[in-house]
N, C-alpha and C positions, 0 to 999 in steps of 0.2 A: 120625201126627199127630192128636191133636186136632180136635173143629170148634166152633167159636165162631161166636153172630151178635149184633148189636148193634140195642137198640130205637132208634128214632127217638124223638130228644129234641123236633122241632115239633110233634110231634101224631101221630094215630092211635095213640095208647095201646093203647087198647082190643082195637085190630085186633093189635097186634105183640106182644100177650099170646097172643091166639087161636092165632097163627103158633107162637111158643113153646109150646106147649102140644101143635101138631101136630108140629113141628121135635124133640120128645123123643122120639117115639115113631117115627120113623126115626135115632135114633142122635145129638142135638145134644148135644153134653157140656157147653157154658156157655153163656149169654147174658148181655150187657152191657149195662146201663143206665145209661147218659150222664148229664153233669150240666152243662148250659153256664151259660145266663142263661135255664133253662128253668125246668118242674116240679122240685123235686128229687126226688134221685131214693130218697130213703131209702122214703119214702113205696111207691112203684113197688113198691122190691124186695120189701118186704113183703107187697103185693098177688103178685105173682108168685111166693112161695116157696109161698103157699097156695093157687096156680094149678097149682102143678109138683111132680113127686114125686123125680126122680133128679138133671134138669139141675143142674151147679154156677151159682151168681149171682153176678155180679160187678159193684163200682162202676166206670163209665167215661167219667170219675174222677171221685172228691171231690178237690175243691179245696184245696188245704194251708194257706189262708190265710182259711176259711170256719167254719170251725168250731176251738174251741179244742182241741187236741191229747188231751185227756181224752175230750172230747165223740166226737170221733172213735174213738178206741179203744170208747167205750162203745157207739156206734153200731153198727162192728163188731162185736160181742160180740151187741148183739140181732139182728142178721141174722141170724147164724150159727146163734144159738139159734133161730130162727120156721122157720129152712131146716132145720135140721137137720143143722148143720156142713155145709153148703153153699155158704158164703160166702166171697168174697176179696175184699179190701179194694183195689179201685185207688187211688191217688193222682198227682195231676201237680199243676203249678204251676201250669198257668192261663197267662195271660200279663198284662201288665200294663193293655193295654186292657178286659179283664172284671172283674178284679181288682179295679184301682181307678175305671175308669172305671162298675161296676154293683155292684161293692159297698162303697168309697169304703174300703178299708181298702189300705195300703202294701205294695208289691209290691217285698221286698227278699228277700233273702238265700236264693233258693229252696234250694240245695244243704245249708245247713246248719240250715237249719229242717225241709228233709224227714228229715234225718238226728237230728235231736231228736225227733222227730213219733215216728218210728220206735222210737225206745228207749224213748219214755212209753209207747207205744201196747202194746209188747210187756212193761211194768211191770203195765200195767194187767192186759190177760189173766192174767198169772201169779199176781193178785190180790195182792201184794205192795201194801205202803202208798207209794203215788208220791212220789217224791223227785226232782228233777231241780234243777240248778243250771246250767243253758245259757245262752247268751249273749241266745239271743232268749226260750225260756221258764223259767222260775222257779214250780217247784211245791215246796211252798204259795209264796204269794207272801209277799216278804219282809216283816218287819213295817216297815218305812221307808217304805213301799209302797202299804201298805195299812190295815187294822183292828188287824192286828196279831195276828188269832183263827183267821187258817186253821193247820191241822196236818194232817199225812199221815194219807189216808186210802186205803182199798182198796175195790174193787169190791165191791158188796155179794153179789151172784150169781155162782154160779160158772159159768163160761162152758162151751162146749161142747168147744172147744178152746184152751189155753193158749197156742198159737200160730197165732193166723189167717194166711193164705196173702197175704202183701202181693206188689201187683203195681203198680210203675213207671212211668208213662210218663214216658218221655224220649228226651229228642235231641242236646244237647249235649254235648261230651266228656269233662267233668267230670261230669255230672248221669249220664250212663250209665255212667261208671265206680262213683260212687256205688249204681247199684240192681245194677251186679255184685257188688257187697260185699257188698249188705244187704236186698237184695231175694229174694223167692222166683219172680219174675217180671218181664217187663221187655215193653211196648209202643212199640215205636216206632209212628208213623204212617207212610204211605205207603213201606213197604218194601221195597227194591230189592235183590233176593236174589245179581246177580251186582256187586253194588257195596257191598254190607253189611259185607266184611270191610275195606276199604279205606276206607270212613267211620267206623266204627265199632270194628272191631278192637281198634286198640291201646286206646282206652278200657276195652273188655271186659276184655283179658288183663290190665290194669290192677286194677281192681274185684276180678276173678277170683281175683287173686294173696292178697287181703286176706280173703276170703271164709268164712267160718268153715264146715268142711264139715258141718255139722248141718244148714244150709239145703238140703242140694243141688243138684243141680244146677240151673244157671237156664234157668226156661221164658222161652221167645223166642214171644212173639204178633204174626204180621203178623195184617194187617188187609185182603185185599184183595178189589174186587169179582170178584162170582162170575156167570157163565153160559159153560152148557155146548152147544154143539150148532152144527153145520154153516152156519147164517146168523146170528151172533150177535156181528160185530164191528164192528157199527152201536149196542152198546150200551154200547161204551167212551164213546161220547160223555155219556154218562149222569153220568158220572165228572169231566167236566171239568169243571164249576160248582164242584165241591167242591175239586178240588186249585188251581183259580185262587181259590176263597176262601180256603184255607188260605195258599198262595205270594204272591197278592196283598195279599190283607185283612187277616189275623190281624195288626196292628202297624203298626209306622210303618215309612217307609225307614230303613233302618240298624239295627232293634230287631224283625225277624221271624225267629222261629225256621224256621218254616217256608219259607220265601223261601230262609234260608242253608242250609236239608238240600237245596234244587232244586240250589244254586250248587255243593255239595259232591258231589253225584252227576255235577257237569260240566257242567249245563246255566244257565252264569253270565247267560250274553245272555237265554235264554228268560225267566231268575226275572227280569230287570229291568223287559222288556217289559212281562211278567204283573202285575205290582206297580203297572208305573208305567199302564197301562191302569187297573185296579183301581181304582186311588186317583185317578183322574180319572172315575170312575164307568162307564166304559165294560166292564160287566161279559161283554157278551157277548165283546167282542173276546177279554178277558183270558181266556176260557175257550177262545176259541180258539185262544190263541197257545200251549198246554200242548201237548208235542210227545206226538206219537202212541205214538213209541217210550219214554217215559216210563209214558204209561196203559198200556202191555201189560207192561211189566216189575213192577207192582205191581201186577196185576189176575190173574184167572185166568178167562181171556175166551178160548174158543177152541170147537176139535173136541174130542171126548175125549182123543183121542190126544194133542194139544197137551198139554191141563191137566195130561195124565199126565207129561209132560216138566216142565213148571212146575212139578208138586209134586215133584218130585226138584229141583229146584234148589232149591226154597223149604227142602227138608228139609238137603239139602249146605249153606246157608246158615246152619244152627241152628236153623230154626223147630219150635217142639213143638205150637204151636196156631196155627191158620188160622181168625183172626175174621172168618168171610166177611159180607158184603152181597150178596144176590141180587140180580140184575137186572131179570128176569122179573116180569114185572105179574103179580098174584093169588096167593092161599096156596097155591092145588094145586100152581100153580110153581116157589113158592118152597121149598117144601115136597122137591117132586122134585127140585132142582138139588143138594139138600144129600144128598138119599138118592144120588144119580148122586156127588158128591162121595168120601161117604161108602165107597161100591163102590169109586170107583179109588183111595181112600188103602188098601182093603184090611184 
């Protein structure tokens, strides 16, 4: 497996370049730059491709409803080139509280817009003159439409690679049967490796069946926190503000993705709880009510020996890359946990 880490989208930039910077040089293969209702992140990745010499860059994620479908591809395409074919393209939906609530634009049809997104995006690269006739986009736009003066045009540079490495996020069972078809990689959040074939599964083998094999095989990235060592299960608690904001916050009652992957793992009572704390602003309760056995099944939080049984399940699971978060205050440590990492994957 793989090791992936992800910058922090609130702040400390600065610092989690530095880290990256040290995190290659014991063996880090990608780093992730978030894009919430933060900085974005295009900006970032560029600063860091000229920070770093081997690590792959990856967006986590562009938003599918943020930038027009060309703009995207083209974005793509100058990463790639500053990195030096070093770049993969994340994308997810977002959900409709960021969407429309911070960028006032309509939060419809993720599944078949991601899936338009994708065929422009991979037009563009090929430098081929964009032509799409889709339900949600329309390149050139028609002339009823518009001026009546757009015509297919093609990339003016040629890119580093004609096919950049798209990666997924998704949760639903339509949305991850789609990135098993069409994706070269797929992120779920908070991934639960003895419960993954039974949420997710039949989606996969779905997607899978469709899958053109030119892509290959599809990389599976969990995402979970990381520390290693003999007093270190006092730092799970670290972890529960995030999976109670995701379970509680991310949406409303009835329209949280995240809340229905707690309920699909089995734990229906706990996501109610959590949600309904949450949305009554009682954030600490809601962080408390997130079951223990939950943070150690997506976490890699133990002894060594522990982690070393985790990463065999996380690997029997389908995982190819492990985007850890360290636990551990300061660079040396966070630094060491991924080198210790790094040892027992082998």
């Amino acid at each position: 497996m793989r090791i992936g880490t992800g910058l922090n989208y609130s702040g400390g930039f600065a610092e989690s370049v530095a880290d990256v910077v040290e995190l290659e040089k014991v063996g880090l293969d990608i780093a992730f730059v978030p894009e919430a209702y933060s900085f974005d992140a295009v900006s970032q990745l560029g600063y860091l491709a000229a920070k770093t010499e081997r690590v792959e860059l990856a967006s986590g994620i562009f938003q599918i409803y943020t930038r027009t479908p060309s703009l995207t591809a083209m974005t793509a395409a100058g990463l790639d080139f500053v990195s030096n074919g070093r770049f993969t393209l994340g994308l997810g939906a977002s959900g409709p509280q960021v969407i429309e609530g911070f960028h006032g634009v309509k939060y419809d049809a993720p599944l078949a817009r991601t899936r338009e997104i994708i065929e422009i995006c991979r037009q563009v690269w090929r430098r081929e003159r964009v032509v799409h006739d889709g339900k949600h986009y329309q390149i050139p736009l028609p002339a009823d439409q518009g001026t009546g003066l757009g015509k297919p045009l093609k990339l003016i540079n040629h890119p580093v690679r004609e096919r950049i490495p798209i990666l997924l996020a998704s949760l639903g069972p339509k949305n991850v049967a789609l990135t098993a078809e069409l994706a070269e990689g797929w992120e779920p959040i908070f991934f639960h490796p003895e419960k993954a074939a039974d949420v997710w599964g039949p989606s996969l083998a779905e997607g899978k069946a469709k899958r053109d094999p030119a892509l290959g095989e599809l990389d599976v990235y969990a995402a979970p926190a990381l520390a290693i060592g003999d007093d270190v299960d006092h730092l799970l608690d670290q972890v529960r503000p995030l999976v109670a904001l995701y379970v509680g916050g991310m949406g409303a009652r009835g329209r949280n993705f995240y809340n229905d992957l707690a309920v699909r793992y089995g734990y229906e009572a706990e996501a109610k709880l959590i949600q309904d704390l949450y949305l009554d602003g009682k954030k600490d309760e809601a962080a408390a009510a997130v079951p223990v056995e939950l943070l150690r099944a997506i976490s890699l939080v133990g002894p060594a020996g522990y982690v070393k049984e985790r990463l065999a399940a996380f690997a029997e699971a389908g995982v190819t890359t492990l985007n850890v978060s360290p636990l551990l205050p300061g660079r040396e440590a966070r630094v060491a946990v991924v080198a210790k990492l790094k040892e027992l994957i082998g």
